[in-house]
C-alpha distance (Angstrom), angle and dihedral (degrees) to the residues before:
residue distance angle dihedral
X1 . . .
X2 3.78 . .
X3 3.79 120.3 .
X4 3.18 120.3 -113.6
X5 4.05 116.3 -110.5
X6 3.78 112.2 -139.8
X7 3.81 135.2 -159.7
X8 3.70 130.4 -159.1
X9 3.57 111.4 -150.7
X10 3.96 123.2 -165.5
X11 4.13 132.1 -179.3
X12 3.17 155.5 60.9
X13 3.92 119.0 -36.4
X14 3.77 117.4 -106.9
X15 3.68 125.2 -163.8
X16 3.77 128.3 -129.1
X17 4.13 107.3 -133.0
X18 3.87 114.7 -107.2
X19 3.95 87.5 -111.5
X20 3.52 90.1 52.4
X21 4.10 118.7 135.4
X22 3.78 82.6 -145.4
X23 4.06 95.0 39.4
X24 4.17 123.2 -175.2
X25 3.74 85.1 -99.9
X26 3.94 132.1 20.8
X27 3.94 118.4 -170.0
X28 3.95 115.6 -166.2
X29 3.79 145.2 143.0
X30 3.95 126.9 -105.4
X31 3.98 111.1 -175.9
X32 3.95 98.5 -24.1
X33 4.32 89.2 -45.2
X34 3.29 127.9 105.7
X35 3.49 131.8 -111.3
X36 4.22 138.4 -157.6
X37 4.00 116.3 179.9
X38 3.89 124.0 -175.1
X39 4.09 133.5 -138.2
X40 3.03 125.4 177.9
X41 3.93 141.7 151.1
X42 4.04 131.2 -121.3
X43 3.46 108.5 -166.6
X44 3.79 116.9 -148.4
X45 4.30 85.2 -170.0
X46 3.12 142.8 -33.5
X47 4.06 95.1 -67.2
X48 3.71 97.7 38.6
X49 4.25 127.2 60.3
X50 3.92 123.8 153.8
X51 3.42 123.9 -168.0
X52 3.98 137.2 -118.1
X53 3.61 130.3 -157.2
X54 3.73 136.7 -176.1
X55 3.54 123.0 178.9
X56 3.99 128.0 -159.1
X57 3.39 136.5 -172.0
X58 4.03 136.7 -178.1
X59 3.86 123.4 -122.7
X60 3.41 130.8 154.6
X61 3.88 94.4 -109.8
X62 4.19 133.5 38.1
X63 3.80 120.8 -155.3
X64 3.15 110.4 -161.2
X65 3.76 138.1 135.3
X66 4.37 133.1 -83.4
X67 3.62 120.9 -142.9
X68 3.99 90.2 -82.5
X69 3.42 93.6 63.2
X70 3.65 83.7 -106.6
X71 4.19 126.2 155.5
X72 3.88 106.3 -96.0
X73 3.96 133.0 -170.3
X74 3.68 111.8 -170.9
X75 3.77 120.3 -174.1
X76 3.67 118.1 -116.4
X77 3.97 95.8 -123.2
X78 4.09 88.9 51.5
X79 3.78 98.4 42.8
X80 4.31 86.5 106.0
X81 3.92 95.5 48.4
X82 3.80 113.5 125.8
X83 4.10 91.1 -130.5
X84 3.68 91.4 46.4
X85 3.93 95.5 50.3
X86 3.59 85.3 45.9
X87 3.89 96.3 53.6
X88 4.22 95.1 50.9
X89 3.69 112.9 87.5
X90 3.56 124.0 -105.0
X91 3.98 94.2 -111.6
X92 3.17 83.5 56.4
X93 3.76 113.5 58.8
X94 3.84 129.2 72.3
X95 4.14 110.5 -123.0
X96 3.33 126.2 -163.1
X97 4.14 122.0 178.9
X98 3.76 111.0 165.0
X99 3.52 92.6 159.3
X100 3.54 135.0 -82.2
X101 3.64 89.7 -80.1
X102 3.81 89.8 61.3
X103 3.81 109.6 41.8
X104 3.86 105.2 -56.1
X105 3.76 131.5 -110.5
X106 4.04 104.3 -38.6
X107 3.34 133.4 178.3
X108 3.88 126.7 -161.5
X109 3.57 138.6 -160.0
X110 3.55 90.4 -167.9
X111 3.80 124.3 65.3
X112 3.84 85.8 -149.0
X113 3.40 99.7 49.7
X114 4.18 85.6 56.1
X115 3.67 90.7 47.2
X116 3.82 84.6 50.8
X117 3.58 86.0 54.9
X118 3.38 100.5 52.8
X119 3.41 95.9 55.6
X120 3.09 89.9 60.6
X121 3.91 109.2 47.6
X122 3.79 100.2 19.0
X123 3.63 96.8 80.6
X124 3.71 97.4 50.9
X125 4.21 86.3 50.9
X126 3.34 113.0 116.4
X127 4.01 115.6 -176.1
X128 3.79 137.4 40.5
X129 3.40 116.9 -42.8
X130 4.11 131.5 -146.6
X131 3.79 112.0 -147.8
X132 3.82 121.3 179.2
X133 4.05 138.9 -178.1
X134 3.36 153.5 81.7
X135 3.72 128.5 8.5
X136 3.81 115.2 -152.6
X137 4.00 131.5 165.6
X138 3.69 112.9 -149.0
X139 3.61 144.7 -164.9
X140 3.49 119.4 -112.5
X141 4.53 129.0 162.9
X142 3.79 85.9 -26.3
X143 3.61 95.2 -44.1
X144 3.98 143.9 92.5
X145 3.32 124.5 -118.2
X146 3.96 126.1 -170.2
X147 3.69 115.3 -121.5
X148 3.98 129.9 -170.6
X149 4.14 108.7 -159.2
X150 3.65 106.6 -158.4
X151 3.73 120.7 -128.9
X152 3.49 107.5 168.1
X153 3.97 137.9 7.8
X154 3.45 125.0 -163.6
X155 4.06 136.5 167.2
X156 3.53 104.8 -93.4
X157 3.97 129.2 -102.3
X158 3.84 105.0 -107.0
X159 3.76 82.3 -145.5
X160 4.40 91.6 67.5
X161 3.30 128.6 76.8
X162 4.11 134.5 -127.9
X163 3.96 106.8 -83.3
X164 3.76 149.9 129.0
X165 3.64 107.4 -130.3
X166 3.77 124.1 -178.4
X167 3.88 123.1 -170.1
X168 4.24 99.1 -159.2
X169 4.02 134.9 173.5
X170 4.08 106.6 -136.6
X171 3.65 122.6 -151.3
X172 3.84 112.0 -159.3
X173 3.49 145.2 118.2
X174 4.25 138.3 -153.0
X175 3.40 93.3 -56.1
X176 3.52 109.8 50.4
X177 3.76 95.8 82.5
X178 3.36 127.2 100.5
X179 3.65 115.4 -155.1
X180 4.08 96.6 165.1
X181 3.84 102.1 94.2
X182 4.16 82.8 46.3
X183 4.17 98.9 110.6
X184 3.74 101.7 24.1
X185 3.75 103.5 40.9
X186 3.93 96.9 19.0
X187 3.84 87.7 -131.0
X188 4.26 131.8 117.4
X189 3.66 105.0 -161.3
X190 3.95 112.5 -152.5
X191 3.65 115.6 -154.6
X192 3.90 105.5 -156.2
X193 4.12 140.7 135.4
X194 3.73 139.8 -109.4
X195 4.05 121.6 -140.5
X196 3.69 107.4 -132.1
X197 4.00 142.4 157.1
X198 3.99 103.5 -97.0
X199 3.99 101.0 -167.4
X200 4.08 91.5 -162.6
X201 4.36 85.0 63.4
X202 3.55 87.9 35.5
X203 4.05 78.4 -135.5
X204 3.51 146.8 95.4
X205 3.79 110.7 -95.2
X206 3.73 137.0 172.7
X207 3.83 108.7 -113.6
X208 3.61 125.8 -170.9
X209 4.21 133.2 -89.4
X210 3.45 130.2 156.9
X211 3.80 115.8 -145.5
X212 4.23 133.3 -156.6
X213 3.48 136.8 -147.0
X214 3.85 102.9 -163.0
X215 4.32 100.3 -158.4
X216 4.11 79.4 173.0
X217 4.06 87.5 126.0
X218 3.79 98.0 38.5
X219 3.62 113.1 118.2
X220 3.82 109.7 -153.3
X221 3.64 90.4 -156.4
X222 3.37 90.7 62.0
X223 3.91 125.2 92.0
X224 3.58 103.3 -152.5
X225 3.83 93.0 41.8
X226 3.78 88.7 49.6
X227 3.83 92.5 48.8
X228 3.90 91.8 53.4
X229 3.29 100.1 53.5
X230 3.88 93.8 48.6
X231 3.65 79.0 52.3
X232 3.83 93.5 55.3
X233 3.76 99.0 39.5
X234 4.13 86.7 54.0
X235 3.98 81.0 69.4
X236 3.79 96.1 43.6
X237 3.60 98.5 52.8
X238 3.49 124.0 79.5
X239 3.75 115.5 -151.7
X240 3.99 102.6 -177.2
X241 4.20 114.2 64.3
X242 4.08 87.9 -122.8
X243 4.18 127.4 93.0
X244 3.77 117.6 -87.3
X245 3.48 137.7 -174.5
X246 4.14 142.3 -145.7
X247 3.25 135.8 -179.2
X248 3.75 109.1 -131.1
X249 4.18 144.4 -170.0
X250 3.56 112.7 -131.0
X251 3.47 147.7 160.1
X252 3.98 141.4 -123.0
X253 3.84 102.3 -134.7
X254 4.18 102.6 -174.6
X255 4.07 123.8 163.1
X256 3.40 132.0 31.9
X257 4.26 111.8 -30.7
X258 4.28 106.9 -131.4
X259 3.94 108.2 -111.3
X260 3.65 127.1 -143.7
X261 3.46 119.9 -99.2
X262 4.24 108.3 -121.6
X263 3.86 138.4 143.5
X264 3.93 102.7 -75.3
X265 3.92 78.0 76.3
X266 3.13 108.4 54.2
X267 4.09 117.3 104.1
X268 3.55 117.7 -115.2
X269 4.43 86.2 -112.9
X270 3.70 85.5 49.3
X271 3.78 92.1 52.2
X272 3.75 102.2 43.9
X273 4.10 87.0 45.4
X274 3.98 84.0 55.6
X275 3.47 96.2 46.4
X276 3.83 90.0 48.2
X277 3.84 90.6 62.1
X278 4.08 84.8 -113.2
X279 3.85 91.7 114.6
X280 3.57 151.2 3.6
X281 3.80 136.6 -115.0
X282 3.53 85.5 -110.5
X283 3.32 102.8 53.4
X284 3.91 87.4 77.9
X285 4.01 97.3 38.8
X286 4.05 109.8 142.6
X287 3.52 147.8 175.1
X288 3.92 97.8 -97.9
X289 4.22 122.5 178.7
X290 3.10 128.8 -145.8
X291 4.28 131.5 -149.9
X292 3.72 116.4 -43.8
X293 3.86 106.7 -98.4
X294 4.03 134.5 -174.3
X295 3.69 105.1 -163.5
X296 3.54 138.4 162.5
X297 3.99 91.8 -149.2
X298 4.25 111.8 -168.2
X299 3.78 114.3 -141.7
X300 4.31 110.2 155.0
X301 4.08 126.0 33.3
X302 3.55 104.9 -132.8
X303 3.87 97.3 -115.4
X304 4.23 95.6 161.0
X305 3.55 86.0 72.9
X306 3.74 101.7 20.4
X307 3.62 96.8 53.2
X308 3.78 98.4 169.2
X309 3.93 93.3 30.2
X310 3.37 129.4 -122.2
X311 3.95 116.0 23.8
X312 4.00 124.0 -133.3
X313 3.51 109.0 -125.7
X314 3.86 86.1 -166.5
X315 3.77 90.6 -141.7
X316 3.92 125.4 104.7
X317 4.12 123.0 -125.1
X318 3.74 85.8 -99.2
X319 3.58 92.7 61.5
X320 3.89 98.4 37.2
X321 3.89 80.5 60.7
X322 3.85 100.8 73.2
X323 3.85 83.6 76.0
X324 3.53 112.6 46.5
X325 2.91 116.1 116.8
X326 4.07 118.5 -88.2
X327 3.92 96.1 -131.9
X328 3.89 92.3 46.3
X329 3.82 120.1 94.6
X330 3.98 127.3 -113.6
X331 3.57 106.6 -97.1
X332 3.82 101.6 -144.9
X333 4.23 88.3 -166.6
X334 3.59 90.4 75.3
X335 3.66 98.2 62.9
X336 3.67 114.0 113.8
X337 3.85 120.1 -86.1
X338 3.41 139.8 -171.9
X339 4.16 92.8 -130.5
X340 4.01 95.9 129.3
X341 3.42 101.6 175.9
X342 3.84 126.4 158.3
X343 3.83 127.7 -138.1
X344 3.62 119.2 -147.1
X345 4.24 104.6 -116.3
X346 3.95 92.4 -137.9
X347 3.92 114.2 130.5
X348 3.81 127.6 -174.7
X349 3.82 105.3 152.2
X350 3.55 92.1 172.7
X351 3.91 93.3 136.3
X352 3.39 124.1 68.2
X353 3.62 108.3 -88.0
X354 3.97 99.8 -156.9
X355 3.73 93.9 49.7
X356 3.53 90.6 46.6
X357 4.31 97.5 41.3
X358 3.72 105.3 10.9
């Protein structure tokens, strides 16, 4: 069974126009049944919005699952009743608590009942918002495309901050990292896959994602810094020639990434007044942006649930490739190599490991 890949989402709600291709709402038919589907923004600032979608459709029977994992049909007409909500499992409902101001604490068995919802309360919402679910990567014209299937939405705890956090199991082994962009861009790329449901193979199947670990901030000079990211790079390393796989914290970093301020942007007035003794450097400090990005950016091993780090899969690349996925591209980086390098096994995580890698 694959594990589920979460996200976290938190911010401020953001509006698709009305002549939107991806609109608020979007009614259709699929096979004679109607269907409802959901997107919507949560903006992290003012430079930075991801989008959420849930999609819903009517049918005269649910499957889903009760509270012991156990197969369950429930009837179209009964989906609301109290005992029936009661008996679905938790991971398996759709909640929605905006508030009492804005529908209450609901929770759905159907998706399209939620999206109904929605509809109904979101616009009249005003705070921050907390959406979670599923993570999925899907095909798309010969490309993948990262999706973010809402499962529940809440009003946000005034107590958490604006952030897209992903919880994700990576598949790789030693020679999916990428070291080469290490000095000059102060990023290792690792080229891995996710295990997820593909309805076309009616399968599980490993798709492809390529995660970052941004050591932009990382001051080599600096002991702690130094120690955690030895500590990091013991996780991203694979020592034995087979597959492994780690559950890790991430986050979605999407917009333009703020800059800091330095020389190189100084005017050539601004400069000459500084040199003059007129004015300082910063006098003219601003808020400067960098490049649009869309990274998935690595920052915490999850060690709760990976208690002895990452897992042997005791199977080599060439056997892990049955199952990928038929639409996904070879990834050439996770061909064997003879890169044997060692990691030193010393961890002192005693700074905070988003602010310093997220």
């Amino acid at each position: 069974m694959a594990v589920q890949n979460r996200f976290k989402f938190i911010g401020d709600c953001f509006m698709p126009k009305s002549d939107s291709k991806m609109p608020f709402i979007r009614e259709s038919e699929s096979n004679g049944n109607k269907t409802l589907s959901v997107n919507f923004g949560v903006k992290e600032s003012d430079n930075s919005t991801a989008f959420v979608e849930l999609f819903g459709m009517k049918s005269d029977t649910i499957y889903t699952m009760t509270t012991d994992s156990e197969k369950f049909e429930v009837d179209w007409d009964e989906r609301d009743e109290p005992a029936i909500v009661a008996k679905v499992a938790n991971y398996r409902k759709f909640t929605v608590d905006l508030g009492d101001e804005c529908g209450g604490n609901k929770d759905f068995v159907a998706p399209y009942d939620a999206v109904k919802h929605l509809e109904k309360w979101l616009p009249k919402f005003d705070g921050r918002l907390c959406v979670t679910g599923q993570f999925v990567i899907e095909p798309y014209n010969g490309k993948w495309y990262n999706k973010f299937k809402i499962q529940n939405v809440y009003a946000a705890n005034p107590k958490e901050k604006n952030g897209f956090y992903i919880d994700i199991e990576l598949h790789y082994n030693k020679s999916s990292l990428d070291t080469s962009d290490m000095k000059n861009g102060k990023k290792i790329y690792l080229d891995a896959y996710l295990n997820q449901y593909m309805y076309k193979d009616k399968a599980n199947k490993y798709v492809p994602i390529q995660a970052v670990l941004d050591i932009s901030k990382m001051d080599t000079k600096d002991e702690v810094h130094k120690r955690n990211f030895d500590y990091l790079m013991m996780f991203l390393k694979v020592k034995n020639k087979t597959m492994g796989r780690l559950g890790w914290k991430a986050k979605l970093l999407r917009g333009p990434e703020e800059a800091e301020f330095d020389e190189s942007m100084l005017t050539d007035l601004q400069r000459l007044s500084i040199e003059l003794g007129r004015s300082k450097i910063e006098d003219y400090k601003k808020t400067v942006y960098g490049e649009n990005i869309d990274e998935i950016r690595l920052y915490d091993p999850n060690i709760r649930d990976y208690g002895e780090g990452i897992i042997d899969m005791e199977i080599t690349f060439e056997e892990f490739e049955t199952d990928i996925c038929t639409n996904a591209p070879k990834t050439e980086k996770l061909v064997e190599s003879n890169n044997d390098d060692d990691t030193d096994d010393d961890d002192d995580a005693n700074r905070d490991l988003e602010e310093l890698f997220g």
